[in-house]
N, C-alpha and C positions, 0 to 999 in steps of 0.2 A: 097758299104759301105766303103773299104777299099781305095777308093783313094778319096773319101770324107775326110774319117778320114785323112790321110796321108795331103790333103790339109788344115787341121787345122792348124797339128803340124809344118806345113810349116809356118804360118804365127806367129810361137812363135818368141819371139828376141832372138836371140844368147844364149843372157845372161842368160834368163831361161831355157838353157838346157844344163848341163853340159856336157863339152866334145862332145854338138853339139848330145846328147843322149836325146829321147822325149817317153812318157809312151802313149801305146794302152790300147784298153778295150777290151780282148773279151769273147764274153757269148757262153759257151758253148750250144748245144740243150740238153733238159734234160735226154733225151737217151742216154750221149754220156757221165755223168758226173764220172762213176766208175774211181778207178785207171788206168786199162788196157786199157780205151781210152785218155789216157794224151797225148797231143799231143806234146810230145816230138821232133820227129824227124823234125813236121815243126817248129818250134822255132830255132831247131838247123840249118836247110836250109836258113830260112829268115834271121839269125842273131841275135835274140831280146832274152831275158831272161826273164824266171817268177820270176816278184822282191812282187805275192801277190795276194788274190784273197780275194774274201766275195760271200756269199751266196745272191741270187738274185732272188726275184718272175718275171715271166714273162707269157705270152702264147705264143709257140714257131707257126711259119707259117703250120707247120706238123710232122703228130704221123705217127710210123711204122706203119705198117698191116692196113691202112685206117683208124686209128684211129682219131676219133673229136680230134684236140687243144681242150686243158683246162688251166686253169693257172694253173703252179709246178714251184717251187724251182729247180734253178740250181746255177751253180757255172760263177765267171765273175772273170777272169783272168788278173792282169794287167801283162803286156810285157814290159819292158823297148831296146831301142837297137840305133843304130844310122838312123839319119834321111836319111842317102843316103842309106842305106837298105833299111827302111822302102817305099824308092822312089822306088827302083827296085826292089821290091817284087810288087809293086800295077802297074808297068808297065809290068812287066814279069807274073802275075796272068792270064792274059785271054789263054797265049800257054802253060799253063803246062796242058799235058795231059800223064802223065806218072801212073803208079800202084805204085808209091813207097807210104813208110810211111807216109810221109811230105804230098802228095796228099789224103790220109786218114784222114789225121787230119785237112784238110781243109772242110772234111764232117760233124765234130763232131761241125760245129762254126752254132751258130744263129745268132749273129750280132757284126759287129765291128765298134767302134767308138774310138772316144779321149776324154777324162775324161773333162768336162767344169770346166773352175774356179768356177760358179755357183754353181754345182756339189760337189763342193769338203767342203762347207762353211755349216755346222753342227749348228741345233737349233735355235734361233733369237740374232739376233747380233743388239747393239747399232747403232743407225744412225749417232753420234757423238764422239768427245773427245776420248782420250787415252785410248784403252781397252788392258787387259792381255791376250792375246791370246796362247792357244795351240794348237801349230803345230806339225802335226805325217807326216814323211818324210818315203818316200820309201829309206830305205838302215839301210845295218847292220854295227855294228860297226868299222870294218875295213874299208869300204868305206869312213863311215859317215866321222872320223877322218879325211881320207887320201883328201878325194876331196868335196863329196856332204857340208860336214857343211861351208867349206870357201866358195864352191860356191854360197850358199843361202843365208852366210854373206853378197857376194860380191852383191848379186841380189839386196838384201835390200837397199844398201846403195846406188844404182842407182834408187832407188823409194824416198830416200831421208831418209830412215829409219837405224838410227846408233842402230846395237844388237849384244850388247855380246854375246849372246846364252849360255852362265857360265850353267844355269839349266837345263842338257838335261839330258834324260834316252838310253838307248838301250835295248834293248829285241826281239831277232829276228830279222825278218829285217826289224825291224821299228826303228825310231828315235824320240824319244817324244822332244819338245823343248816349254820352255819358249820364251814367246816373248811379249812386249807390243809395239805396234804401234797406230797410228789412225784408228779407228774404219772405217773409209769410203775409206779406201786403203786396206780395207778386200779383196777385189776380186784381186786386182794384186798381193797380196802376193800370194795368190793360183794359181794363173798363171805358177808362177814356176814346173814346171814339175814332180819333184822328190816330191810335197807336195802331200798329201792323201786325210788325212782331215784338217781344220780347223773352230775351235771353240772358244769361246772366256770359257777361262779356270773360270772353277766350283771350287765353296768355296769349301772349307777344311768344313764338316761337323764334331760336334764331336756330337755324340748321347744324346742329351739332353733327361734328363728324361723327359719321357709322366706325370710323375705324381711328382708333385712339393717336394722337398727334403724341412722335417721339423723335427725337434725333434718331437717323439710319447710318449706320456707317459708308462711308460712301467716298469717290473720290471728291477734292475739296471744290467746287463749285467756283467759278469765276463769273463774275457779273458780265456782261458788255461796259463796253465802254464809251462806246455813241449814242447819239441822242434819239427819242422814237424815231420811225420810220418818216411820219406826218406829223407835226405838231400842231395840225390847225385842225384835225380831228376832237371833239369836246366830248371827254366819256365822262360817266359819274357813276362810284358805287355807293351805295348807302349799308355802310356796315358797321363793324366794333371800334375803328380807328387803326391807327399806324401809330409805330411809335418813333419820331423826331429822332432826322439821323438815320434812318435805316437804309441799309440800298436800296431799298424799293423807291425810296423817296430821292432816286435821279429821274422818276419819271411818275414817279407817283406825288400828288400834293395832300398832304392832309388836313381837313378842312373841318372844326367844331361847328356842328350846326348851334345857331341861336337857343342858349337857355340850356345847355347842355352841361350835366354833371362833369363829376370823375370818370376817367379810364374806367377800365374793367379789364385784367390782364388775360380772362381767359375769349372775353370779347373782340378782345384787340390782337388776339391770336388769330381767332377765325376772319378778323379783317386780312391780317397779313395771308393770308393763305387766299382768300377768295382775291387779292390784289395780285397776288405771284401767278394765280391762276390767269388771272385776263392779261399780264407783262409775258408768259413765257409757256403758260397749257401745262401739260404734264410733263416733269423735268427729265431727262432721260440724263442721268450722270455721267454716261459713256460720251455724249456729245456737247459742244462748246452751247451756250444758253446763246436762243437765238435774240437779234436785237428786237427790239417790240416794236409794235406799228404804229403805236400811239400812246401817249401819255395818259395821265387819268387823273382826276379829283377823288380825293376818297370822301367822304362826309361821312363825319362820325356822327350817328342818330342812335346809339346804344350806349347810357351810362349806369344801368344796374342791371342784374341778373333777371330777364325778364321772364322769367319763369315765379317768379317771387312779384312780382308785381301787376297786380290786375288791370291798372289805372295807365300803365308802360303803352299799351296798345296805342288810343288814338295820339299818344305821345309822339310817339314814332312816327303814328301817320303825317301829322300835321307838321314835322321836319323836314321830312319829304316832300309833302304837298307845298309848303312852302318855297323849297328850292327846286324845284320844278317850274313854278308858277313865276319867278324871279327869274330862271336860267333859259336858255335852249343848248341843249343837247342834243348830239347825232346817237351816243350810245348809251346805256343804262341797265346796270344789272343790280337786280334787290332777292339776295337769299335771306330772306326774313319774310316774316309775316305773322299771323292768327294760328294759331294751334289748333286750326279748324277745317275739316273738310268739306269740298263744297256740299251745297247741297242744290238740286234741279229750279224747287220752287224760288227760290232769296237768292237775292247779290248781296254780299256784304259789304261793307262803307269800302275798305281796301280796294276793293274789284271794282266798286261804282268811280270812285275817287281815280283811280288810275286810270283806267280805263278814257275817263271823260277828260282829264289833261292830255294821255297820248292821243287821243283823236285830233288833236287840234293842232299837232305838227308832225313833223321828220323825224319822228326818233326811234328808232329799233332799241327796243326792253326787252331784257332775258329776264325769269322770273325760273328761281328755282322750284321744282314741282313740290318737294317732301320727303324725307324717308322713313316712312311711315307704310309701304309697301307691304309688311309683310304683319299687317295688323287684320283686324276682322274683315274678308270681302263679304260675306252677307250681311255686315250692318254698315257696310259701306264705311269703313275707318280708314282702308288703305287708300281711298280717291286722291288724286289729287287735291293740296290744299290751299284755299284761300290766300293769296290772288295770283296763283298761276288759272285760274281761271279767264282771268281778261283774253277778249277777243281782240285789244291792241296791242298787245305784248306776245313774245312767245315765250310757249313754256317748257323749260326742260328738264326732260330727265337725267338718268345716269346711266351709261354701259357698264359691265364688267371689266372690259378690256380694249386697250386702244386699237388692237389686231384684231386680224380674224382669227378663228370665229368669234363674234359674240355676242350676247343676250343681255335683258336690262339685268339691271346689278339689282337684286332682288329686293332690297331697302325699296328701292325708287318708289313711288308713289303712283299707282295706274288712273287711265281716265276711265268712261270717257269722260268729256267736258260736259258744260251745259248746252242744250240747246237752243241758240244757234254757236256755235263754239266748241261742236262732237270730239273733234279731230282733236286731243291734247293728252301727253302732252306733243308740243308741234315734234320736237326733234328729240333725242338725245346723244349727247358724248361721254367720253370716258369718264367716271366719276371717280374709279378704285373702288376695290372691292378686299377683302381678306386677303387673298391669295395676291391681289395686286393693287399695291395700295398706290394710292396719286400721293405724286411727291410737291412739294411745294416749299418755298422758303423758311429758314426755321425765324419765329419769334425773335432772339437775341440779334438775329441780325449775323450769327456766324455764317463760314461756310458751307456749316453743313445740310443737309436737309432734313423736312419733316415730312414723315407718311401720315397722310389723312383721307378720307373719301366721303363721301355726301355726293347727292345735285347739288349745294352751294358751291361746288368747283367744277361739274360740269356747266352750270349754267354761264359763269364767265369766259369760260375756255373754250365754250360755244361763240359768244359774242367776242372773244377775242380774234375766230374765224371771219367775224363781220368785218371787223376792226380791218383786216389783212383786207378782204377785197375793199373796201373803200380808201386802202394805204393807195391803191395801185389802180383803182380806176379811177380817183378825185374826184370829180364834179362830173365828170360822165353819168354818175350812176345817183338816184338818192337811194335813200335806206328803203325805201319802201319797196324797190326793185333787188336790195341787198337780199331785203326778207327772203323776196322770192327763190332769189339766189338757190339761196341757202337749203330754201325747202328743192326746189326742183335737182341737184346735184346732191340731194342723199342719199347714201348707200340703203338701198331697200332691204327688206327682211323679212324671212317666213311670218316672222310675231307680227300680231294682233295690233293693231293700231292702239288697242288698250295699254299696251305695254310700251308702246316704241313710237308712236305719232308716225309721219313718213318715215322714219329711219333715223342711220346716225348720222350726224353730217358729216359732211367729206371732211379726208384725213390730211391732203393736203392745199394750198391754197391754188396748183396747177389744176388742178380736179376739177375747179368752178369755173378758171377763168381758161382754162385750152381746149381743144377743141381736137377729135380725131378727123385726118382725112377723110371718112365718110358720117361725117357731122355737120351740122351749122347748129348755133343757137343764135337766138333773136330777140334781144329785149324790147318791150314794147313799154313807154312812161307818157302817161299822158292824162286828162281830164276828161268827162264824161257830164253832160245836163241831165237832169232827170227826165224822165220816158223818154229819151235819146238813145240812138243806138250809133255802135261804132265799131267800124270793119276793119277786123287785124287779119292782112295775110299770113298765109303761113308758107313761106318761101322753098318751091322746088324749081328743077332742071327746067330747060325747054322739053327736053328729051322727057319721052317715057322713063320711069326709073323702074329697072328688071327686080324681080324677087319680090323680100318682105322689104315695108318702109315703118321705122318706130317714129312713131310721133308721139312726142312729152309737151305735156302745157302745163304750166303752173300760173294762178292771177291771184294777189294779192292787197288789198286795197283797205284803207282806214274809215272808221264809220264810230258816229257820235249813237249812245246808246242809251236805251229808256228801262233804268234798274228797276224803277217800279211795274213797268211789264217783262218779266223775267222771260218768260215764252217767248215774246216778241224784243226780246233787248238788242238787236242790231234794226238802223233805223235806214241801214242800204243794202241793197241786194243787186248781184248781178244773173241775170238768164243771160246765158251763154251757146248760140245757136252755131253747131258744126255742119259746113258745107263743104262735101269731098269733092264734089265736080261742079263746076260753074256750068256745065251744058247740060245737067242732068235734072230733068222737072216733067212730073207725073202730069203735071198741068200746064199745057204749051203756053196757057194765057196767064200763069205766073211770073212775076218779075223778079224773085230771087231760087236760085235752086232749089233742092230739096235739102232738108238735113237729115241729120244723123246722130245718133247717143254717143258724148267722147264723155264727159264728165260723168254722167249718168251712169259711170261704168264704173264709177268710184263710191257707186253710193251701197256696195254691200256690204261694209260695217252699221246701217244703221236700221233702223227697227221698222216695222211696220207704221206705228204710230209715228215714227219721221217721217215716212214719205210723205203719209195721208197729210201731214201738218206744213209739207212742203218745206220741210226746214233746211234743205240742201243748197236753196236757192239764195239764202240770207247766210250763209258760212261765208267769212271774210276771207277765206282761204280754200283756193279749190286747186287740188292734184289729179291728173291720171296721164297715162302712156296706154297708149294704144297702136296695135298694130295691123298695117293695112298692106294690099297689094297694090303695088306701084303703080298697075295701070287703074287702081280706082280711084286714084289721085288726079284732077287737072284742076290748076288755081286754086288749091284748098285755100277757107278763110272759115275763120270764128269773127263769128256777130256778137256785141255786146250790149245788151240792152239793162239800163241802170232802174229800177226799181227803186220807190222811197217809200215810207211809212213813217209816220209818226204816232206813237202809242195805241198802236195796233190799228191806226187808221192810214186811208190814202194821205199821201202827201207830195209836193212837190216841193224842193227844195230850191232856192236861188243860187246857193254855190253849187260849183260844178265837183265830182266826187273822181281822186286822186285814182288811179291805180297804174299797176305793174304786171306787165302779161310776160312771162318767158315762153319763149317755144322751139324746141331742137325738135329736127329732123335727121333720121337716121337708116342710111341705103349703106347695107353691107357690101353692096355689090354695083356701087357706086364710088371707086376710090377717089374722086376727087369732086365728089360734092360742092365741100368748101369752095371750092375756087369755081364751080358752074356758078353758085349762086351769087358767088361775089360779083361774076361778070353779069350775070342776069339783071340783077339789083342795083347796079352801081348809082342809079340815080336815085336809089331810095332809100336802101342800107348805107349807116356808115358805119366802117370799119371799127370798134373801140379799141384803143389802143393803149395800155400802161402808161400810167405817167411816170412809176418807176419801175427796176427794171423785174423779170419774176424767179424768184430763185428755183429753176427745173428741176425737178426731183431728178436722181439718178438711181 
């Protein structure tokens, strides 16, 4: 196989191989894909580097212990290095016959080849004329700059093709790049060595409502008249614009990103509606509009019909990215994106790009899923799309209805996500549906309203719930314990985590932040070193507690991630050990108790091939409730042990890695819980308290 492959990359031209450097494939056996068998030391003997890798179905030729092949997931490794390595490695492979490492990690290979141009050319591509093509290059920005982008320049322009390459992204070590060429010179542009994939680049969607935007008759609508709830709350949406003068705009600011066209009136609709939506959720006519909890930036990043416009895409990105990179923000909602579904093996620029700016701080992002729901599920149309996929952002869908009962609004877009990132989308709220369409302010600015429906208005009306717990707990809480929030108080549902993520999130803002007499909830915020572990109690009585006890955990945490290993794209992970009795150990000469499966009890939405791949462990987001007998409770505590990798390899990290653990306790037959464990606790729980006051549902 290797001097097969080796005879490919031999017959590439020069010119596609920078520096005379040419990229292998090779597939791990599925036995072999853990961290501890990277095969580090042959890469380093041969000369070649891992510049990437994706997850890959195969049937390997044979299983340990006499096991039958079946088909599993494993991992396929690209290598980049130079060709006259590559030569003396496939003439020197038949005499190595030594025990070193390097000969070990020649064990852990099922197959090697060289990547085909074929290979590399993603979805159906025009047979003719000038198409806009997106090229994802193997290398990271330091490279890209220094050699790979002039060399790819240079490639092209020996195919006959003149490209600025002006619209490129980095993330990792990939290189996203605009490019338009002729459609039927698709295969030699991918010849080039350093290229991954290419595709011919996906419209800019912007969420069109499901349900047609019209004046309803209705009674006339009165604004508030006060100012948000917090004004030092910082949201941003990234939509069509507002238009100057509108009532939105006592609390909405509108903001022209840099280099930005003309309005677009049917764009600047959908702004005003996904703005009303994060100012006021779904407008209910019969009652007074409540005051809003916070202000907002609007930034207009949409100036033409971008359905019309191929080249609109990294446009958009790069407004975003930009004021991102410029700003800090606590909130951020973006119903827009790629008119593209994800896919398992690729992150696309959008997902990498975001992704690796929210890692790097505080900011809770809604990202609307799609509605596209109710397109092909066997060719995968209706997935979630592009980039409600990010594992730092959450993604939402849409309900049918703000009450009970209800189900996703069939538009919505289902997961699951990628691997690690199963669980999406994370939440959904009311979006409107036919029968009940989401109201929202009309365009002119009168009183009346407009019916519309999409996730572009559940996804704000979701974070507008964010918005509200951080009106009222301020600085007590950061976003990344909001997330949690958020997720751990969802109203649960029969449906499929495909359909619905946990649930929809709570209907009112008492729901998250009160607590019944036989409840306590417990936020836990704090930093973690790597291969460190950290002991979160989980708070009960002195007394035995009689009955059933429901114990809810929800952990939450931010993680910088490697798009060019898609399998392995989260580069933190927590193992999470449940201990129900501190006195209980099978082994006297043990120094911590015994555990017990809580989260593991959350793992039957996922496949076979997830477990074996242990992808549960690298999910940025872990939920379950569990219910136990009071007397098999004493000092319950979750251990946290922080896990790191970097591009599928061990790694320790120097900064310490953020998270947010929630944890209710729940004895029906304990009414006054609350107040044991506030006295139990006092010197270690503090109370949180509103900093304004909470409006109690009645």
């Amino acid at each position: 196989m290797l001097a097969r492959a080796v005879s490919l990359v031999d017959e590439l031209p020069a010119i596609a191989c920078p520096d005379d450097k040419a990229v292998l494939s090779i597939v791990l056996n599925p036995e072999y894909i853990a961290k501890s068998f990277y095969p580090k030391e042959l890469f380093q003997r041969v000369g070649v580097e891992a510049i990437g890798s994706k997850t890959r179905s195969i049937t390997p030729q044979k299983r340990s212990l006499g096991r039958p092949p079946e088909e599993t997931l494993t991992t396929e490794i690209f290598v980049m290095g130079p060709r006259a390595s590559l030569r003396s490695w496939s003439a020197g492979l038949p005499h190595w016959n030594d025990t070193s490492g390097a000969m070990h990690g020649i064990i852990s290979i099922e197959e090697i080849g060289a990547p085909d141009a074929e290979d590399k050319l993603k979805g159906d591509l025009p047979e003719a004329g000038d198409v806009t093509f997106e090229v994802v290059l193997h290398t990271d920005e330091l490279l890209g700059e220094q050699k790979i982008v002039h060399a790819f320049r240079s490639y092209l322009s020996e195919l006959g093709i003149e490209a600025p390459m002006e619209k490129r992204f980095y993330a990792g070590g990939l290189c996203f790049v605009e490019l338009t060429a002729p459609a039927d010179q698709a295969e030699d542009i991918a010849t080039f060595t350093a290229v991954r994939a290419l595709r011919q680049m996906p419209t800019l969607r912007i969420l069109r409502p499901t349900v047609r935007a019209a004046a309803t008759p209705s009674p006339q609508i009165q604004y508030p008249s006060e100012a948000a709830m917090d004004p030092t709350i910082r949201v941003a949406i990234f939509d069509g614009g507002l238009p100057d003068n509108h009532p939105l705009t006592s609390w909405a600011t509108p903001i022209d990103t840099t280099g930005i066209g003309g309005a677009h009136d049917d764009l600047r609709r959908h702004g005003v509606h996904v703005t009303s939506a994060f100012l006021f959720g779904h407008i209910d006519p019969t009652k007074p509009l409540a005051r809003p909890y916070a202000p907002v930036e609007h930034f207009r990043v949409l100036d033409t019909d971008p359905s019309q416009d191929p080249e609109g895409l990294y446009e958009v990105l790069y407004r975003i990215d930009q004021t991102l990179l410029g700003r800090q923000f606590d909130l951020v909602n973006i119903s827009l994106g790629p008119r593209l579904p994800i896919e398992d093996d690729d992150v696309h620029a959008w997902t990498a790009v975001l992704d690796d700016r929210l890692a790097r701080n505080d900011t809770l992002a809604t990202i609307a899923v799609g509605n596209d729901g109710e397109r092909d599920a066997a060719l995968g149309f209706n997935r979630i799309q592009v980039p409600s996929d990010c594992v730092n952002a959450m993604a939402v869908g849409a309900a049918d209805s703000p009450d009970k009962p209800w189900a996703r609004a069939t538009y919505s877009s289902v997961g699951p996500g990628r691997s690690p990132g199963l669980i999406k989308p994370d939440l959904v709220d009311f979006g409107g549906s036919l029968q009940r369409p989401f109201l929202v302010a009309s365009l002119d600015g009168s009183p009346q309203l407009e019916v519309t429906g999409g996730t572009s208005f559940a996804a704000p009306s979701l974070l507008r719930m964010a918005a509200g717990v951080k009106a009222h707990l301020g600085a007590n809480v950061d976003m990344l314990a909001i997330r949690a929030l958020l997720i751990h108080t969802a109203e649960e549902s029969a449906l499929s985590a495909e359909e619905v993520g946990r649930g929809r999130v709570a209907r009112n803002i008492d729901d998250i932040l009160l607590c019944d007499d036989d409840t306590v909830r417990v936020i836990y915020q704090g930093t973690i070193p790597a291969r460190s572990y950290v002991r979160a109690p989980i708070p009960v009585p002195f007394e035995e507690m009689p009955g059933k006890v429901q114990i809810t955990a929800t952990i939450c945490y931010k993680t910088l991630t490697d798009p060019h290993h898609p399998g392995n794209y989260t580069r933190a992970g927590l193992e999470i050990a449940f201990r129900p009795k501190d006195d209980k150990r099978k082994d006297d000469e043990k120094l911590h108790a015994d555990t017990q499966s809580f989260f593991g009890k959350a793992q039957k939405g996922l496949t076979e091939g997830d477990l074996r791949r242990d992808a549960w462990k690298w999910e940025n987001t872990l939920h379950a409730s569990v219910g136990f007998l009071g007397k098999s409770l004493r000092n319950p505590t979750f251990d946290i042990h922080y896990n790191a990798r970097l591009e599928s390899r061990d790694f320790a990290p120097e900064d310490e890695l953020r998270y947010a653990l929630i944890v209710s306790v729940k004895a029906k037959r304990v009414s006054d819980l609350y107040d044991q464990i506030v006295r139990k606790y006092q010197t270690q729980l503090e109370p949180l308290r509103p900093v304004v006051d909470i409006p109690i549902r009645t």
